[in-house]
C-alpha positions as a LaTeX table, in Angstrom:
\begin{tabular}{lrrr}
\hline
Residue & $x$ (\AA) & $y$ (\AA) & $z$ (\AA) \\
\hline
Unk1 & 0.00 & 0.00 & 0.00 \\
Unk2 & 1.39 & 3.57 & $-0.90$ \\
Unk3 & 1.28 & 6.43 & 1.60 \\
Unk4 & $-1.73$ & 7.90 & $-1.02$ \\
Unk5 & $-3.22$ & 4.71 & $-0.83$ \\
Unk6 & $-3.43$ & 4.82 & 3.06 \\
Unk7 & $-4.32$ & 8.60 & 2.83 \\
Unk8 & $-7.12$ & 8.08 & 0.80 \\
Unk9 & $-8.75$ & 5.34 & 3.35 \\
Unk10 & $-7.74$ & 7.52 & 6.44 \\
Unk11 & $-9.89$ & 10.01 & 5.08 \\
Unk12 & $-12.92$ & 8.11 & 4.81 \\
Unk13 & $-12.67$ & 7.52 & 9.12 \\
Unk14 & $-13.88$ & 10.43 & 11.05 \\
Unk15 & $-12.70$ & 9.89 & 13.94 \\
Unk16 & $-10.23$ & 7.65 & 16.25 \\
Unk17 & $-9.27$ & 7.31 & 19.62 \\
Unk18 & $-5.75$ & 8.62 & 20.68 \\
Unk19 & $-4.28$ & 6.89 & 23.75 \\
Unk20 & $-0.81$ & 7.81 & 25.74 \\
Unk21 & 0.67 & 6.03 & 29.05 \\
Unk22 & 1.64 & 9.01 & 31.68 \\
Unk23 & 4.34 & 6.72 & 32.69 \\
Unk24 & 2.74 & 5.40 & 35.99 \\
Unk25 & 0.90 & 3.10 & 34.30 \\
Unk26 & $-2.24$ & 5.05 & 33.79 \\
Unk27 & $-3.34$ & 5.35 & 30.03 \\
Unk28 & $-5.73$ & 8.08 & 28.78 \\
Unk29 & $-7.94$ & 8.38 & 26.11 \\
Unk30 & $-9.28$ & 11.20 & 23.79 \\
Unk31 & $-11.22$ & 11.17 & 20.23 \\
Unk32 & $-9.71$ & 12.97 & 17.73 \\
Unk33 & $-11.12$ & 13.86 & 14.23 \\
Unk34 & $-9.30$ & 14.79 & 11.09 \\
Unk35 & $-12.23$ & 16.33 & 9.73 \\
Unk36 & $-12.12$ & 14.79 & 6.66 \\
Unk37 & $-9.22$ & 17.16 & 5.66 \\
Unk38 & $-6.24$ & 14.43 & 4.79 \\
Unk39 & $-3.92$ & 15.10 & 1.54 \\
Unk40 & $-1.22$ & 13.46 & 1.54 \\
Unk41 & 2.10 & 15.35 & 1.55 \\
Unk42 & 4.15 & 13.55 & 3.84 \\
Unk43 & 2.22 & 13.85 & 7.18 \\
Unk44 & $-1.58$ & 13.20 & 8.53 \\
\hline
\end{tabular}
């Protein structure tokens, strides 16, 4: 799959969930949306 490949399909999901570990072992959660604005130039 090609990075335009994978662009094109990100932009079709609205949203995801973005998760981190604050290092004691407690992991938190936010949504996140892209807004349906993904071009591919070398980042998302």
């Amino acid at each position: 799959m090609t990075f335009e490949e994978l662009a094109s399909k990100i932009k079709k999901i609205d949203f995801c969930m973005l998760s981190s570990n604050n290092g004691a072992g407690k992991i938190s959660s936010r949504p996140m949306s892209n807004n349906r604005d993904v071009d591919y130039d070398g980042d998302f």
